[in-house]
Each structure stands twice: as C-alpha cells, then as structure tokens.
C-alpha positions in Angstrom: -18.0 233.6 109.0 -20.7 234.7 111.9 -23.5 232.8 112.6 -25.8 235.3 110.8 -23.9 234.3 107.5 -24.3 230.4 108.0 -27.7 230.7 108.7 -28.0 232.8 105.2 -26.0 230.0 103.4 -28.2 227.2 105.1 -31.3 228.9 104.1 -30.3 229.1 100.0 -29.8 225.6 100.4 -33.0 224.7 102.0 -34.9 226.8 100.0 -33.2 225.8 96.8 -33.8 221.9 97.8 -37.8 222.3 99.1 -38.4 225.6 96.0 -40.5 226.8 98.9 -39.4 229.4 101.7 -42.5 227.8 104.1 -40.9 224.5 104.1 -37.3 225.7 103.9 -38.2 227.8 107.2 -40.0 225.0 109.0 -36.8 222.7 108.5 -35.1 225.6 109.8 -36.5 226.6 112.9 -37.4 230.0 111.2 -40.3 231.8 110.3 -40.9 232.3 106.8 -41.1 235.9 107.1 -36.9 235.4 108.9 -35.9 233.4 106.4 -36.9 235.5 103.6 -35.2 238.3 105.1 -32.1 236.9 105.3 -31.8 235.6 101.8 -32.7 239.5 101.1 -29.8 240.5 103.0 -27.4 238.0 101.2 -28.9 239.1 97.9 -28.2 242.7 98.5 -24.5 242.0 99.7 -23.4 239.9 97.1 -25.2 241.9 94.5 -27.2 239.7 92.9 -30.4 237.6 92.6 -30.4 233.9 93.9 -33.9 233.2 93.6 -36.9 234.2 91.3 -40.0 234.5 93.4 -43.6 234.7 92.1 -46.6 234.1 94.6 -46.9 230.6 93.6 -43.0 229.2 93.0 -39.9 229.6 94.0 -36.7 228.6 91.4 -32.9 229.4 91.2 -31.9 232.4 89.2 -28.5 231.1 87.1 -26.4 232.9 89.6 -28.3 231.6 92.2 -27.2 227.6 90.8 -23.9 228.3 90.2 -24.0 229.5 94.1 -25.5 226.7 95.4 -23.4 224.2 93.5 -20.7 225.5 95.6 -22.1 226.4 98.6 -23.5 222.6 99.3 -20.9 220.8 99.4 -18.7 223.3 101.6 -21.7 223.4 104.3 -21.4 219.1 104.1 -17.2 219.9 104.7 -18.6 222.1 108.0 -20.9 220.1 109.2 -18.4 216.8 108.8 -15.5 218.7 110.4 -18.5 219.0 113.4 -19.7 215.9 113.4 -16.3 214.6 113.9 -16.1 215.9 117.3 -18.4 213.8 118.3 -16.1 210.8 118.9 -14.8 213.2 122.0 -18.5 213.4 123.4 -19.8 210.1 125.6 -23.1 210.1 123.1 -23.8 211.9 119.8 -26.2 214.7 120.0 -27.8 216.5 116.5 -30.0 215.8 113.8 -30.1 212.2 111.7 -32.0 212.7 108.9 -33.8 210.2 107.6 -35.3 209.0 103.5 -38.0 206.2 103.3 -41.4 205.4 102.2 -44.5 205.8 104.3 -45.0 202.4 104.8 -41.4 201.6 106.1 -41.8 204.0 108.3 -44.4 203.1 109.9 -43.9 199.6 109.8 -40.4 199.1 110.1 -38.3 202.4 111.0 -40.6 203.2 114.5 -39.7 200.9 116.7 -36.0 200.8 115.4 -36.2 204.9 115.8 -37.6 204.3 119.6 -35.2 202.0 120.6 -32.1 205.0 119.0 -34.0 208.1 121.1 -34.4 205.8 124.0 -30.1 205.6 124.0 -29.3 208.9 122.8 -31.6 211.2 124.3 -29.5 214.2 122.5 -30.4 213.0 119.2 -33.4 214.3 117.5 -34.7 212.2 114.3 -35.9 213.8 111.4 -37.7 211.1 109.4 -39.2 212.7 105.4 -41.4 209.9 104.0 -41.7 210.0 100.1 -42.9 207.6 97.4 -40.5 208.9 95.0 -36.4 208.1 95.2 -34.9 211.2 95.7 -30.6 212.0 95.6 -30.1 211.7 99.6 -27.2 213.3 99.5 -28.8 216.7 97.3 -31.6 216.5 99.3 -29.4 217.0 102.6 -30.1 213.3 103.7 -27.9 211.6 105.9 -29.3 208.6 105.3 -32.1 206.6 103.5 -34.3 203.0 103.2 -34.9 201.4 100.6 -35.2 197.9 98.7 -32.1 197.3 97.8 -32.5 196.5 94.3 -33.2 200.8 94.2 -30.0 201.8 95.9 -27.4 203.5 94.1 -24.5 201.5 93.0 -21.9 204.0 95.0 -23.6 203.8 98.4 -23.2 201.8 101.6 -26.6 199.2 102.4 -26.7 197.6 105.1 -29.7 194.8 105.1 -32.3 195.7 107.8 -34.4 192.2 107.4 -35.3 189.2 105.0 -36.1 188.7 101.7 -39.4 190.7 100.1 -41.9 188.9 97.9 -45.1 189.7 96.0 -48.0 188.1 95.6 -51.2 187.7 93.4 -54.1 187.5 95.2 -57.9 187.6 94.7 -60.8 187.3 97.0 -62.3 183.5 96.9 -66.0 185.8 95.6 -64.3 187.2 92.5 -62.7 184.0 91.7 -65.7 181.9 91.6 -67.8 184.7 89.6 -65.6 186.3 87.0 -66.0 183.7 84.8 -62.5 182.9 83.9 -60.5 180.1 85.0 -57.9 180.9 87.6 -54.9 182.3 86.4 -51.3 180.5 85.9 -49.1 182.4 84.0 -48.6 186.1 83.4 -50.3 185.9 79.9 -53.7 184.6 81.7 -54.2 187.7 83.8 -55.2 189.8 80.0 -59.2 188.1 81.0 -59.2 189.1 84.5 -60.0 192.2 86.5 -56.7 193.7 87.4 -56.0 196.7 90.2 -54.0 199.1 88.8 -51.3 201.3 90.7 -50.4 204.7 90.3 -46.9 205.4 90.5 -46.2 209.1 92.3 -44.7 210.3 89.1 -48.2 209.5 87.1 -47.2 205.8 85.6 -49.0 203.1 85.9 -46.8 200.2 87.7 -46.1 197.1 85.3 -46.5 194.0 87.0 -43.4 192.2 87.3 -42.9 188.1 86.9 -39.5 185.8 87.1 -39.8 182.2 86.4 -36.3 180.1 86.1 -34.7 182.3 83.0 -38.1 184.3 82.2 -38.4 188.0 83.8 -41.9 189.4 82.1 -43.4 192.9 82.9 -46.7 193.6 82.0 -49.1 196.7 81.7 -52.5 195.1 83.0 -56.1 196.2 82.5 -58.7 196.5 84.7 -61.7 198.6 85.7 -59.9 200.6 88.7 -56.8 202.6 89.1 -55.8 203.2 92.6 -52.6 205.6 94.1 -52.5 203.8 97.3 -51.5 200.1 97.8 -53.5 199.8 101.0 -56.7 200.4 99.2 -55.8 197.9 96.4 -55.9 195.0 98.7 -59.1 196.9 100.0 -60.5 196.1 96.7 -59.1 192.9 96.4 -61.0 191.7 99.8 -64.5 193.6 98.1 -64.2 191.2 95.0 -63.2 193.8 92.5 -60.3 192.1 90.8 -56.7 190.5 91.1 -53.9 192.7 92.9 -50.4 192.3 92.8 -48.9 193.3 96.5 -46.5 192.2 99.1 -46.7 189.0 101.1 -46.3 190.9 104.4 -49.3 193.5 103.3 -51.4 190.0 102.1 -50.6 187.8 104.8 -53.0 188.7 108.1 -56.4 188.4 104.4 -54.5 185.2 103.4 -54.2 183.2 106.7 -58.3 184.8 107.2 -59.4 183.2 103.9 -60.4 187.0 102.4 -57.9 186.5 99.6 -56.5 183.7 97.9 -52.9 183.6 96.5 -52.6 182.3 93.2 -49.5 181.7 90.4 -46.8 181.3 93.4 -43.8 180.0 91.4 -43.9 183.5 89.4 -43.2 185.7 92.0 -39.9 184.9 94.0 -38.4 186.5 96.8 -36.2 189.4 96.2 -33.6 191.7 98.2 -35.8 193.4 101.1 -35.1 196.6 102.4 -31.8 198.3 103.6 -30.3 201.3 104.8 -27.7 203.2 102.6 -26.0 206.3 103.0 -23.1 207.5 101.0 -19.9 205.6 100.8 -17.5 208.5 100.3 -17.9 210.9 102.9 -17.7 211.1 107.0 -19.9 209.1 109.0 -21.7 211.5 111.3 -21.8 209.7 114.7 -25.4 209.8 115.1 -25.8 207.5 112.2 -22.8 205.3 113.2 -24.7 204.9 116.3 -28.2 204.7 114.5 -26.9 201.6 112.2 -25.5 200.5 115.3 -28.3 199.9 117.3 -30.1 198.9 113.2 -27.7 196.0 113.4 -29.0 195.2 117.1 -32.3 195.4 116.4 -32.7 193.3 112.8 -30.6 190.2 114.7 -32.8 190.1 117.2 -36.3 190.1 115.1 -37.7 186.9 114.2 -37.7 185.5 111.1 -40.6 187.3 108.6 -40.8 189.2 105.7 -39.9 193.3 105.5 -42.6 195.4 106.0 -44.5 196.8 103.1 -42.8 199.6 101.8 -45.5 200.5 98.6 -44.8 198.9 95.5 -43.9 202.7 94.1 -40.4 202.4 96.5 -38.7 199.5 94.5 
C-alpha cells in the first residue's frame, strides 16, 4: 500500500478513537481540512460511508466499525513489524505514547521523561493526561500509569515507587469549632463537614476504610462538592471540613501544623503506582528502553510515598 493509503487508514483510526477530526489531525501532524480530505478519498474508493458527521460530532457509520475493527489491529501488526527493527539501530527513535493522570505526570512521570529524552534524543514522548481509565491499547497507547490496584488483570506493571496511602485530615480551626468530637471510626464522620469529590464520570467518590477484616465505603455529606483534589485540601487548610486525600498531597500542611491527620489505623497503605502496558504483543524498543531507564530511576529515589495521582485514578 502507498504512503497515501496508510495515512488514510491511520486517520479512520484517529478520528474513530478522538470522534473529532481536529484532534485526530493534531495527533497527526495534519490539518483538519487534510485529514478530512483524505477520509473523503477513502470513502469514495471503497464506496461507502465510514463516518457520520454533523457540525458538532463525529461517530462511526456500521460500515465504518466493522472497518475499523479490522483495520486496528493490522496497523498494530505494521507498526510491530517496524518497531522490531529497532534492535538493528544503536538507539530507538519514534513516538512512546504515554496514559496517566495529571498529577502523575506532573509529579512523578517529568523527571523520569527528562532523564529518557536526555538518552534518546530520537525519541519524542507523547504524554495524554486523563482522570478517567481508558483501554490503552484501543486508545493507541503504548503504555500507561496507574495504581496498581486499577490495572487490568492481562497487562504487564512494573512498580515505579512505594506504597500509597490516604489520609483524613482537618485543619486544627475546624476541629476545635465544629462542635463535634474528633472523629475515630468511619461511622463518626455522618456529624462532620465532609469534602466531597467529583469523579470525571459525575459520581461522587465513596470514601474508602480497611481496618484488620473490615473494608467500609461510605457516601459522606458535607456542604461542598469539589472536582479537583487540589482544591479539597485548599478547603481543608480554610476550615471548611474534613478531606480524605493522599499522604504525599497532605504531607508539606501536616508537617506545617495547617491540617491535622486523624483516624490513622483506618487508612493503610496500598499498592502505589506502576507502569503497564500489554502483555501479549511486541515491545516497541522505545518503551523497552523507557522502562529501562523507569527501573533506573525508581532504585535510585529515596524512600517516600508516590506522588498524588487524584483520588479519581484508583
């Protein structure tokens, strides 16, 4: 097939995974205008509609599903059979693309991602940050980070630091004027002031507890709702009620004295984050080299906890 037909393929894929042609085009170096075009060609020479396009959405006709289905996963089989010439190369060179959370990212994935470019100079990293788990390997991923306890049963993880933990914690204003005595159990929090999270797909996150043989989830009340984890400990430090967050996000307001931690043997460590990719297909050599100099860089780090990765990530 020439390069023109590839480029067709690749753009049904990308525009079938983002259901936008803007953001289908950026990821491929196109302009929308391009890209549109050449579905239109491939449309017209196979005969039939792949896509159903209104000014505001973009979705697979049936024909256009049953194409993709197959298309995919003979793309992966090219772009294997590529990659696998890399082990003739002295360095990889490509794309690694890359599946986290915002606050991994930031946190976390940077300085591991510096240390990777600094290496292999011919490798470009393509990094999508999402609150929401997504299928890495529909969404064209080669890779992604998660906390473990998230990852799917038939991938790869490989651990990239310790142990995560949450934490309760109030400010030392709220505790001494809401009224209430401290809390020590799960069922004490239903008289406090609880900040509530927003998951990304519109739940509210249940607040979850482990003592010896006792796992309890609760739906907590409160007077604010928040979609962001930052500003919950925000709140917490203004007085406005107890929040449930991670030790690493809590620590720097703990050690201060702006927040106080409170029902510790409730809330026990847990798996921390890792990187997974999936088990059953090639390695492309820019991740073999990526978990490579992962591996280098998480025995090297002192002991802490993982970075906050957003409570909406486990």
């Amino acid at each position: 097939m020439n390069k023109g037909g590839l480029l067709e393929l690749h753009g049904v894929v990308a525009v079938a995974t983002h259901r936008n042609f803007r953001a289908a085009a950026a990821e491929l170096g196109l302009s929308p205008s391009a890209l549109s075009h050449a579905i239109s060609s491939l449309e017209q020479r196979l005969g039939v509609r792949l896509f159903n396009r209104t000014t505001r959405s973009v979705s697979l006709t049936e024909a256009g599903r049953e194409f993709v289905d197959r298309v995919r996963p003979a793309l992966s089989d090219l772009s294997d059979a590529m990659e696998i010439t890399n082990k003739f190369r002295q360095k990889p060179r490509g794309t690694l693309r890359l599946n986290t959370s915002e606050g991994s990212a930031r946190l976390f994935l940077m300085p591991v991602v510096a240390r990777f470019i600094a290496a292999y100079p011919d490798m470009h990293v393509d990094i999508i940050t999402d609150g929401k788990l997504v299928d890495i390997v529909a969404g064209g991923f080669d890779a992604g980070i998660r906390l473990f306890e998230t990852v799917p049963q038939d991938m790869i993880a490989i651990p990239c630091g310790p142990p995560e933990q949450f934490v309760i914690v109030a400010s030392p204003e709220y505790l001494e004027k809401c009224g209430n005595p401290i809390p020590k159990n799960p069922a004490d929090l239903a008289a406090h002031a609880c900040l509530r999270l927003r998951l990304p797909s519109g739940k509210i996150y249940r607040w979850e507890f482990e003592k010896r043989d006792q796992q309890i989830e609760i739906d907590v009340t409160g007077p604010i709702t928040l979609d962001s984890s930052n500003m919950i400990v925000e709140a917490a430090i203004a007085g406005c009620g107890i929040a449930y967050v991670t030790r690493h996000q809590a620590a720097p307001y703990l050690q201060s004295g702006e927040l106080t931690q409170m029902m510790h043997d409730w809330t026990p460590p847990f798996p921390g984050l890792c990187l997974y990719y999936p088990g059953h297909r090639h390695v492309p050599a820019g991740l073999r080299a990526f978990i490579d100099v992962l591996k280098a860089s998480v025995s090297t780090e002192p002991e802490t906890p993982a970075p906050y990765t957003g409570i909406a990530s486990r």
